[in-house]
C-alpha positions as CSV (number, residue, x, y, z in Angstrom):
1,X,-15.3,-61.0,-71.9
2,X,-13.2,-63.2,-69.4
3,X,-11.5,-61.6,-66.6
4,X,-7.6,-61.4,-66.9
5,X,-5.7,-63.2,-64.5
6,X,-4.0,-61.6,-61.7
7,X,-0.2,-61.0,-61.9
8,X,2.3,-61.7,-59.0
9,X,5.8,-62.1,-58.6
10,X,7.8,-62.5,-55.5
11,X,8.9,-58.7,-54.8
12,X,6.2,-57.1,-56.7
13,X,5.1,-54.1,-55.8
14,X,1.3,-53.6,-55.6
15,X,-1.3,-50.5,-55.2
16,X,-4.5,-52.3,-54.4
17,X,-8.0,-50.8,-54.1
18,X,-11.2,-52.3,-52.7
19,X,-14.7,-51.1,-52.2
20,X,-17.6,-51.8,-50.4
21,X,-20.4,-53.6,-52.2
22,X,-22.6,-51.1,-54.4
23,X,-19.9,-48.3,-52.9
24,X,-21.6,-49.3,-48.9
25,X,-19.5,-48.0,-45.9
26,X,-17.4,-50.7,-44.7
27,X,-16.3,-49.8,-41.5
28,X,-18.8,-48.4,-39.0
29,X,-16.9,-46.9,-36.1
30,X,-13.6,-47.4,-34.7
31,X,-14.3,-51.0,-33.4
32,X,-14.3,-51.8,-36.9
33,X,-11.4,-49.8,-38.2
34,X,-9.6,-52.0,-35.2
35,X,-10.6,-55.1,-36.3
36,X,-9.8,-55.0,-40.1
37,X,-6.1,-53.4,-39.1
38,X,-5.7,-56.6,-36.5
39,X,-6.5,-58.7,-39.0
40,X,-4.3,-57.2,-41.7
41,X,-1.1,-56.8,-39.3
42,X,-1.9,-60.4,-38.3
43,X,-1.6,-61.4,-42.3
44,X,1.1,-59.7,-43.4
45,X,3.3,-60.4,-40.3
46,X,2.5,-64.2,-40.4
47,X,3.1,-64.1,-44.7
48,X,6.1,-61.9,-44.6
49,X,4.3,-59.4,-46.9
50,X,6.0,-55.7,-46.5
51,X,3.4,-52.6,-46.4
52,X,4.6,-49.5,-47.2
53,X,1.3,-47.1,-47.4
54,X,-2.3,-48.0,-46.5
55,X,-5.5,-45.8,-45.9
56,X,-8.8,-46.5,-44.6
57,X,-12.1,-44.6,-46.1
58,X,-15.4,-45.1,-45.1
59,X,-15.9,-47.5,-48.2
60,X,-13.1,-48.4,-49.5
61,X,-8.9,-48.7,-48.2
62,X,-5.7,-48.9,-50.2
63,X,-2.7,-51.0,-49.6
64,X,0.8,-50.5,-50.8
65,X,2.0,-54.2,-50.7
66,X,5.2,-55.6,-52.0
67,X,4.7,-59.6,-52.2
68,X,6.4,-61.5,-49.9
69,X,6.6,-65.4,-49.1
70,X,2.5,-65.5,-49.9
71,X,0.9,-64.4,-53.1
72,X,-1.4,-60.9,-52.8
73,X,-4.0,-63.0,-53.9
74,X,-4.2,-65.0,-50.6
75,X,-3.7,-62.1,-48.9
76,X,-6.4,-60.4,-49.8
77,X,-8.7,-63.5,-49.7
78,X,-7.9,-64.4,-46.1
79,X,-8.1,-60.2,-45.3
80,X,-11.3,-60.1,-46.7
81,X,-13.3,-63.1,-45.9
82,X,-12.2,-63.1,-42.5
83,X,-13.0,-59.5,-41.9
84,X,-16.7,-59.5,-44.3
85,X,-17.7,-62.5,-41.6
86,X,-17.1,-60.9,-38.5
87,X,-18.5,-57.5,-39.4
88,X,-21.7,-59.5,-40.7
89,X,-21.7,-61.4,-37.4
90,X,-21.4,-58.1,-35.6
91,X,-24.0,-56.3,-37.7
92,X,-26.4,-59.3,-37.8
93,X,-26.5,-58.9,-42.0
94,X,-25.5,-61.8,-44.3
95,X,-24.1,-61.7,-48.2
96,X,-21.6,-59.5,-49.7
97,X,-19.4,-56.7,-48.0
98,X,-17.0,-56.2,-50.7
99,X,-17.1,-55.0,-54.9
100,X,-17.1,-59.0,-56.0
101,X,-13.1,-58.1,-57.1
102,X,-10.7,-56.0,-55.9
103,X,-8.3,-53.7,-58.2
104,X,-5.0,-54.6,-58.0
105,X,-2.3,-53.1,-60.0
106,X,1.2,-53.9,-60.4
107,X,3.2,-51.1,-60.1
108,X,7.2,-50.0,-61.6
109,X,9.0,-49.8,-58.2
110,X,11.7,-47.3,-59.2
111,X,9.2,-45.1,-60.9
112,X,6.1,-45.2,-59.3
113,X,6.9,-45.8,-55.2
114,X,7.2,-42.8,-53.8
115,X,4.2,-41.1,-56.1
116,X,2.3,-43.9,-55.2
117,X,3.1,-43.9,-51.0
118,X,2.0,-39.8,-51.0
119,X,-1.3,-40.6,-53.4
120,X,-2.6,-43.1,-50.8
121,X,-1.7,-41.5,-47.9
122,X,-3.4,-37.8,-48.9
123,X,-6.5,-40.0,-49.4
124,X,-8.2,-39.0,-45.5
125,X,-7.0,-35.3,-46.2
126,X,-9.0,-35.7,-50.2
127,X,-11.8,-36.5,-48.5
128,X,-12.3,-34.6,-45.6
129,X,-11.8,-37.0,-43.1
130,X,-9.0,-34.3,-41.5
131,X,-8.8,-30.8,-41.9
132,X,-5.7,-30.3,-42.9
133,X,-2.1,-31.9,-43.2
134,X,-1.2,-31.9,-39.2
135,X,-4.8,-33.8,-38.5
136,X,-3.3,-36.4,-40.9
137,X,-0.3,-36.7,-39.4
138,X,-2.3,-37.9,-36.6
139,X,-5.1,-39.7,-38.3
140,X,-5.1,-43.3,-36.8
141,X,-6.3,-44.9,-40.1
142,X,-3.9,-44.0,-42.2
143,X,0.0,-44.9,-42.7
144,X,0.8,-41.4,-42.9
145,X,0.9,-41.3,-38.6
146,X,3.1,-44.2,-38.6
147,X,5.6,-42.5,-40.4
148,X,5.1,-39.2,-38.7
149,X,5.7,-41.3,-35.8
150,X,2.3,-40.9,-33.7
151,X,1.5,-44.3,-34.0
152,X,3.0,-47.7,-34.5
153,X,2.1,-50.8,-36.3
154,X,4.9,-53.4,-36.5
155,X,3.8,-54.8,-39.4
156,X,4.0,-51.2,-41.9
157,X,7.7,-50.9,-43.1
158,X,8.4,-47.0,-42.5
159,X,12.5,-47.4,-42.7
160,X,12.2,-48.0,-46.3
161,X,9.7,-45.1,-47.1
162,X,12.0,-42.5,-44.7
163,X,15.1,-44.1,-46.4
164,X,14.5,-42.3,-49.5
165,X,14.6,-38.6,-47.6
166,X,17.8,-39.4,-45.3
167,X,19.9,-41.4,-42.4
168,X,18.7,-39.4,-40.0
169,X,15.1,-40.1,-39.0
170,X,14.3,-36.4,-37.8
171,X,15.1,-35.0,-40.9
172,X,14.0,-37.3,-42.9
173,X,10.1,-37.2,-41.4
174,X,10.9,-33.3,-42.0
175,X,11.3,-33.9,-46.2
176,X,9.0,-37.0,-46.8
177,X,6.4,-34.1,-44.8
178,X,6.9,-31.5,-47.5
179,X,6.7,-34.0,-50.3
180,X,3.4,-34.8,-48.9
181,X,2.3,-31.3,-48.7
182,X,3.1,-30.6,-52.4
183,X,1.3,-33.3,-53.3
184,X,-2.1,-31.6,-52.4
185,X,-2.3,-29.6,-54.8
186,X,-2.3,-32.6,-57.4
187,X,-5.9,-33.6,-56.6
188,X,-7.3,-36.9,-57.6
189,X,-4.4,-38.6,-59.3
190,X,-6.4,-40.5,-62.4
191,X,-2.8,-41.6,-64.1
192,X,-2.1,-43.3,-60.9
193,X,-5.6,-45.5,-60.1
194,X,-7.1,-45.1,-64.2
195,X,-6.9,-47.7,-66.7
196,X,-3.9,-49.3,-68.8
197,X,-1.9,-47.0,-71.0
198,X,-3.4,-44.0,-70.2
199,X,-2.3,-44.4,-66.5
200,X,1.0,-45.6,-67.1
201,X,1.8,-42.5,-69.7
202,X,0.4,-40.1,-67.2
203,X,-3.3,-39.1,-68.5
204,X,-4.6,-38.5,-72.0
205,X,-3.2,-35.1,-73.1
206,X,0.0,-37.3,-72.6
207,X,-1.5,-40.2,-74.3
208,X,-2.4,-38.2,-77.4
209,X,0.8,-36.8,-77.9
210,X,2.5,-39.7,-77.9
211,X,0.3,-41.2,-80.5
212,X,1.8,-38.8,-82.7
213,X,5.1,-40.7,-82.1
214,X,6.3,-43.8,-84.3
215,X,6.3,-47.0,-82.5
216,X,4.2,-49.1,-80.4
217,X,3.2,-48.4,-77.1
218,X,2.1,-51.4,-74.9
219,X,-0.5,-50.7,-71.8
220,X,-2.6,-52.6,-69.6
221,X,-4.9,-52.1,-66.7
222,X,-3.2,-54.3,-64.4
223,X,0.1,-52.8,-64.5
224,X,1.8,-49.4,-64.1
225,X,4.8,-48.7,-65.0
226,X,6.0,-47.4,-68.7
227,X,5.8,-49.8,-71.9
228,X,9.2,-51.6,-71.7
229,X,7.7,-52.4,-67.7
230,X,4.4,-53.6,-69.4
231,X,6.1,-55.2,-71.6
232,X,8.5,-57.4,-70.1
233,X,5.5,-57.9,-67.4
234,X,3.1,-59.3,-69.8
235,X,5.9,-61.8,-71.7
236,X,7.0,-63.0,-68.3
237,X,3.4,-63.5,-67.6
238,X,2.6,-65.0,-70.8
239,X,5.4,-67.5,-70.4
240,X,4.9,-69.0,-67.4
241,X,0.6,-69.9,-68.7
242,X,2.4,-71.3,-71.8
243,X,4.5,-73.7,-69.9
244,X,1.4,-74.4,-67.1
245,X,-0.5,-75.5,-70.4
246,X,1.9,-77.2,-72.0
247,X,2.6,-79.8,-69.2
248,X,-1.6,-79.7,-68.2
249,X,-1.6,-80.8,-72.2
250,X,1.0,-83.6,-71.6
251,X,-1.2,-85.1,-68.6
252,X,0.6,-83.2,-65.7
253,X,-1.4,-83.7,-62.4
254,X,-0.9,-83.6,-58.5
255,X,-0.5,-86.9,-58.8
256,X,1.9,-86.9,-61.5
257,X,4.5,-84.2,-59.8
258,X,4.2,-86.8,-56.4
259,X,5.1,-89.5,-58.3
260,X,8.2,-87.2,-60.1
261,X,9.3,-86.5,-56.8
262,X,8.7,-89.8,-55.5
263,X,11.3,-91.2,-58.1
264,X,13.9,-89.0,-57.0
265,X,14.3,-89.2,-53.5
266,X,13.2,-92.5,-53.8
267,X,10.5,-92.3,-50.9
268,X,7.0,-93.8,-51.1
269,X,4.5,-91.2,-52.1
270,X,2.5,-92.3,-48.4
271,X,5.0,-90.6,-47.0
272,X,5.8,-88.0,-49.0
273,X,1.8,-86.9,-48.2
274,X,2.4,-87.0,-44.4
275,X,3.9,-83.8,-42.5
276,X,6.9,-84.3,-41.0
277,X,10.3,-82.3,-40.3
278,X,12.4,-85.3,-41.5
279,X,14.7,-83.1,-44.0
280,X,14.5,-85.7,-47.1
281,X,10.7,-85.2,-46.3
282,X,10.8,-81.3,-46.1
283,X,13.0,-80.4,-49.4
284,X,10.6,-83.7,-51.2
285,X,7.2,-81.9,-50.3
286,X,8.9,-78.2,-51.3
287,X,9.8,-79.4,-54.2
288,X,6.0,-80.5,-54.8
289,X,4.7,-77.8,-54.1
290,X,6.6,-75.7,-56.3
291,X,5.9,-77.8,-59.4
292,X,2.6,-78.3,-58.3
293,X,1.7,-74.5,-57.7
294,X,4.5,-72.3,-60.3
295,X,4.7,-74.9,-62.7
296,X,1.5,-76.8,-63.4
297,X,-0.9,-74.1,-62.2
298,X,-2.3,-75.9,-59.1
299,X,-4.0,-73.9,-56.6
300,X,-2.1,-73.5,-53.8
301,X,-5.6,-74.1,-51.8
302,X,-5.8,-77.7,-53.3
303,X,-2.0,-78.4,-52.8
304,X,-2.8,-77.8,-49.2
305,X,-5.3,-80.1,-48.7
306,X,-3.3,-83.0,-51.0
307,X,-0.1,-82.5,-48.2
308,X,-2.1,-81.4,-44.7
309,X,-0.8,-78.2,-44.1
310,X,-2.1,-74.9,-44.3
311,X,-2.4,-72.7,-47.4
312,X,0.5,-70.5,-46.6
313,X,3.0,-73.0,-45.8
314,X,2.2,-74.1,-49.6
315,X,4.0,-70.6,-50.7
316,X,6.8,-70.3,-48.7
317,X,7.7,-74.4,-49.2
318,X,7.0,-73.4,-52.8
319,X,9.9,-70.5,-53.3
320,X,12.3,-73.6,-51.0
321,X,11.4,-75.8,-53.9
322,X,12.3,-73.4,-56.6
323,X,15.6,-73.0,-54.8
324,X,16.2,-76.6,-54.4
325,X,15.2,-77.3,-58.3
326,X,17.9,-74.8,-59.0
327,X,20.8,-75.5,-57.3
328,X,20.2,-79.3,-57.6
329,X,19.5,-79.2,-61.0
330,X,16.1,-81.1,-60.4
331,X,13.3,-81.1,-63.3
332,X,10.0,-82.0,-63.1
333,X,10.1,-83.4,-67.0
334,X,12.5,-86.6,-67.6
């Protein structure tokens, strides 16, 4: 059975899981707990990608991410591959690091965010990588001492987590603390990390009762949140891969959207595939990247190497485009 496609939005919130190959330790010391946190402050500061909670294991992490300017999915590509090469160079090993695909799973903000921040931050303390909640408060791998305030990494949004418990920041470390601590007794939270409907409804003695309900519940494994969330997720979804194969049907190309654009700014397509900070040239090339990517189902990867320019500035010139389309009523369709 074909794998289902990932789903992203700009401001989605995400709870993603990764393992080591064949369940292999991934980090070896601290030199390598280091490295892979340089290289994920480094992303996520450079993409405009908010982190609320992370954790580091031995073979696996978790990241809280809400999507910013840059899809999750290059996130995660440009995280991983950069960090599986250096710890092979280090190691002198070659092939795979990581499970060949990580889990990531949409999440219901209003819902799920706070539940979600406490799960992945008692992971160290679950498995007795600390001995208690105060050596987690300190625990250098884990969000949980940013918060607490024993560390600091620019790049992991704390106000937003601490707004939720108060104004002032004393106190409100003081009551995000005790919700942590009454989450230990929770254990391994299944309904937050398990499959589909069963997750999203809470496990499956909750599951079974509401099957005695009328009505239809909707669940899938990429998304948590209840079934009006799932719902509205999956037709949004579904949607957009109509549209993407409606215009591939009706011969929609790179080449076609260039020449779109071309036609409306009336600027020859040689230089509409040359970077420049010319404004005509800037909102033309957002444009075409925003049909090219959201629209037609281009990857962002090729887009990048059609216009010179790197695979993140394809993301954030394609959310300019969408802007531009909208309030200048632009269409890629005559």
């Amino acid at each position: 059975m074909p794998r289902k496609a990932r789903i992203d939005a700009p401001g989605a919130l995400h709870h993603i899981i990764c393992r080591g190959i064949e369940r292999r330790n991934i980090y070896k010391d601290g030199r390598d707990r280091k490295n892979f946190l340089n290289r994920l402050g480094s992303i996520l500061v450079e993409t405009g990608t908010p982190c609320l909670a992370w954790s580091l294991l031995p073979n696996h992490f978790h990241l809280l991410l809400r999507t910013g300017n840059t899809p999750i999915s290059t996130i995660m590509r440009r995280l991983l591959t950069g960090y599986a090469v250096t710890f092979n160079m280090r190691y002198n090993r070659s092939g795979r690091l990581f499970q060949n695909r990580y889990k990531s799973i949409l999440c219901q903000e209003d819902r799920y965010l706070l539940e979600l921040v406490r799960y992945i931050h008692l992971n160290p303390l679950r498995a007795k990588m600390v001995v208690d909640i105060n050596g987690l408060d300190r625990y250098p791998y884990c969000g949980n001492s940013r918060i607490m305030g024993y560390f600091t990494s620019p790049w992991q949004n704390i106000n937003e987590v601490l707004s939720f418990f108060g104004k002032q920041r004393s106190a409100a470390r003081k009551k995000y603390h005790q919700f942590l601590e009454k989450g230990i007794s929770q254990g391994k939270r299944t309904d937050l990390t398990g499959g589909g409907l069963i997750r999203s409804l809470g496990g499956w003695e909750k599951l079974k009762s509401q099957r005695r309900m009328q009505g239809h519940l909707k669940g899938d494994e990429r998304i948590l949140g209840d079934s009006d969330f799932v719902q509205a997720i999956l037709k949004s979804a579904d949607e957009s891969m109509q549209e993407q194969y409606r215009l591939k049907a009706k011969g929609y190309d790179f080449e076609r959207v260039i020449q779109r654009v071309s036609s409306i700014f009336k600027t020859d397509i040689k230089d509409l595939l040359r970077p420049s900070k010319q404004p005509k040239n800037v909102k033309a090339r957002s444009l075409i990247c925003y049909w090219a990517v959201k629209k037609v189902g281009i990857s962002s990867l090729h887009v990048a190497s059609k216009l010179g320019i790197k695979q993140p500035s394809v993301s954030r010139a394609a959310l300019r485009g969408e802007r531009i389309a909208l309030e200048e009523g632009f269409y890629l369709e005559k």
